[in-house]
N, C-alpha and C positions, 0 to 999 in steps of 0.2 A: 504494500500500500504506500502512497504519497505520502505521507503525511507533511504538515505544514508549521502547524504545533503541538511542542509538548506541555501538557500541564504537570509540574512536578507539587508533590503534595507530600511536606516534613510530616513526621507521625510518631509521637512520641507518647504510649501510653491511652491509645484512643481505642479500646476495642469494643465500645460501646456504640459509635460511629461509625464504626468500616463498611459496615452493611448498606446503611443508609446514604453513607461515602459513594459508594459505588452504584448505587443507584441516582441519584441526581448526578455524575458524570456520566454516567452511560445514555439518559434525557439528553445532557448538554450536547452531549457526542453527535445524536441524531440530528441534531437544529442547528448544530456549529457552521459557520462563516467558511471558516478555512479548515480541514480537516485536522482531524485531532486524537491523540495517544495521548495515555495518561501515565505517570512515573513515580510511583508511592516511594516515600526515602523512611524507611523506617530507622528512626535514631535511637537506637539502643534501648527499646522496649523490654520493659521488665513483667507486663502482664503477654496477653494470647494473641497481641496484635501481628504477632508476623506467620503464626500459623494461620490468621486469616487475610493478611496480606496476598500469602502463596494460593490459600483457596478461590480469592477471587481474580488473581491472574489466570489463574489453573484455567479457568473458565469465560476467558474474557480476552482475546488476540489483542488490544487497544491497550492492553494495563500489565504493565513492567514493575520490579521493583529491583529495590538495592537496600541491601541490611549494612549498616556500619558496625561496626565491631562491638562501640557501646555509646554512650550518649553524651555525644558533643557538644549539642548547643543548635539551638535553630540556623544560625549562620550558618555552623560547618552542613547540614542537613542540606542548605538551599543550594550551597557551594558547591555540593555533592551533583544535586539535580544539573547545575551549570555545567560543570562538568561533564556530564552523560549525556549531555542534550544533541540531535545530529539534526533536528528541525531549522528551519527559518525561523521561526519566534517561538518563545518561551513563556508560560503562564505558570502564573503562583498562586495557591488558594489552602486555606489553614483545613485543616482536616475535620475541625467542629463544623464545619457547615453555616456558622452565621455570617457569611456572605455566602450569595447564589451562586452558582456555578451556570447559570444560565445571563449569569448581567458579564460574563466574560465576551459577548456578541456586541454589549455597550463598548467595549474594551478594544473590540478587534477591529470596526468601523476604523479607527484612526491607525491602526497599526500600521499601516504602510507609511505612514508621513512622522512617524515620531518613533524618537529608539525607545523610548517607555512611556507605558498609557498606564495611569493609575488609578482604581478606584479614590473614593473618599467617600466614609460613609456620614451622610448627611442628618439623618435620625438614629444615632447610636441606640441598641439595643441592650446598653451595659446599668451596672451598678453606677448611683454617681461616685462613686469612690472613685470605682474606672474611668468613668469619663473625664472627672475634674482631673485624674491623676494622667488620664492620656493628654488631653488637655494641653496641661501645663509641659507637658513634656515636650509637643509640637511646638508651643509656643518659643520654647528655650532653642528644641534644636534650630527652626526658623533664625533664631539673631546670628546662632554659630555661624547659620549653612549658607544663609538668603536664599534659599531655594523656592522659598513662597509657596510653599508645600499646604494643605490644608489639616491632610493625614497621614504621614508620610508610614504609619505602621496599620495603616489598612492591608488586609492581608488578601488583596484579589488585583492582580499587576499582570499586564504583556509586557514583553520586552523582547526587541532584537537579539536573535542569541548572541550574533559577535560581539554588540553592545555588550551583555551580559557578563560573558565569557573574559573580556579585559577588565571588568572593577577586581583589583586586589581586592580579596576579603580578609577581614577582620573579626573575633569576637564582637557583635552588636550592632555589624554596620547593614543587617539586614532594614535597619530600620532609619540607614542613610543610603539610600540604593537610589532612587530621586537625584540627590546628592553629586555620588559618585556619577552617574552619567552626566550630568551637565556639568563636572569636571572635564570629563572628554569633549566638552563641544558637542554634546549631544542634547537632543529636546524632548521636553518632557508634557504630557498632556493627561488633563486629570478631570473625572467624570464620575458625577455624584451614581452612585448606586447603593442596592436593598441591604439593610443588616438588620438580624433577627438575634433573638437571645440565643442563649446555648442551652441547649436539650441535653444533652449525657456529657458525660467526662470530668475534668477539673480543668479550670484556667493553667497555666504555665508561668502565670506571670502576675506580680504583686508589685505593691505599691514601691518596691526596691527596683525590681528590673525594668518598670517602665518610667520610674521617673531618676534615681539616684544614677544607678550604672549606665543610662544613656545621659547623664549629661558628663560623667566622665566619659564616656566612648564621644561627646562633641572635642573637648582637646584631645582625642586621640587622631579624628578627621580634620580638626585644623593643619596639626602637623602634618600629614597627609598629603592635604594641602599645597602647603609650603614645599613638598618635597615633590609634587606627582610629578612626573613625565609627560610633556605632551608635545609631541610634533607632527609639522606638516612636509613630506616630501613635494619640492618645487619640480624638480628634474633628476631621471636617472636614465642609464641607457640600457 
């Protein structure tokens, strides 16, 4: 098969989800823009999620996975998908389901003109805890980055894979990936879509990792920064 995009999907301890994981992708699959395969990254699941990772590959040509040894971290998980990807574009979507996998079509319309198209979800379906604490945290990384982000840890994103494929990654910097491409001279386009509560699992993340440990990971992207590489070849022969 063609395919066009991969969506890779981190998974760390969700086995209450897989099922229903797989069913709203296999939906999106049907109604997708550009054709599409799906690439579960299981990061060192300590519950049943990878016995049933393997059962729904088993039975489904479209959906691939990769087991990491044990549990990295959401970045090294994404990095992983980056890695593996052999598509033209690349989609990202959290394995709870509170973004559609169907608003990825909102996403794909602009893909061809921009190296990352970004959700931003406009009615968050959180605790205000979460939300004050996401918040503020967009707000901070916004002064670091200027990227003019809305959300920039929405977790439902295209992106060109060569795009992709050149951000160095870092511990936390999945949640400067915005960022990091318009480091490259790349553009970024961002589009309000659905977010619902969470039905089964546990969050991953507390009021430490999305507000303390990303604004240390902003001087970590400053430096970055200050260091990246970026040229243009005039003439070769």
């Amino acid at each position: 098969m063609d395919f066009q995009l991969t969506i890779i999907v981190p998974i760390y301890n969700e086995e209450d989800n897989l099922f229903r994981l797989e069913k709203e992708l296999l939906s999106f699959s049907e109604v997708a823009i550009k054709k599409t395969k799906i690439l579960l990254i299981n990061d060192g699941s300590t519950d049943i999620s990878q016995a049933l990772i393997e059962e729904i590959c088993e039975r489904n040509n479209i959906f691939n996975f990769i087991q990491l040894k044990k549990n990295y971290g959401l970045s090294a998980a994404i990095k992983a998908g980056f890695d593996n990807c052999n598509t033209t574009f690349i989609g990202y979507i959290d394995a709870d389901l509170q973004t559609d996998p169907k608003d990825f079509n909102k996403l794909l319309e602009f893909c061809d003109n921009y190296d990352l198209v970004t959700g931003y979800r406009n009615n968050r379906k959180d605790s205000f805890i979460k939300k004050l604490s996401s918040k503020t945290a967009n707000s901070v990384r916004r002064a670091f980055t200027k990227d003019d982000m809305h959300d920039t840890g929405c977790p439902l994103k295209i992106m060109k894979t060569k795009s992709a494929q050149n951000i160095p990654m870092f511990k936390g910097l999945h949640r400067f990936l915005p960022a990091m491409i318009l480091l490259q001279n790349g553009n970024v386009k961002q589009v309000p879509i659905n977010h619902y509560p969470r039905i089964a699992g546990k969050s991953k993340f507390g009021v430490w990792n999305r507000l303390i440990g990303p604004l240390i990971d902003c001087f970590v992207y400053l430096w970055m920064k200050r260091k990246y590489i970026n040229y243009t070849v005039q003439k070769k022969n």
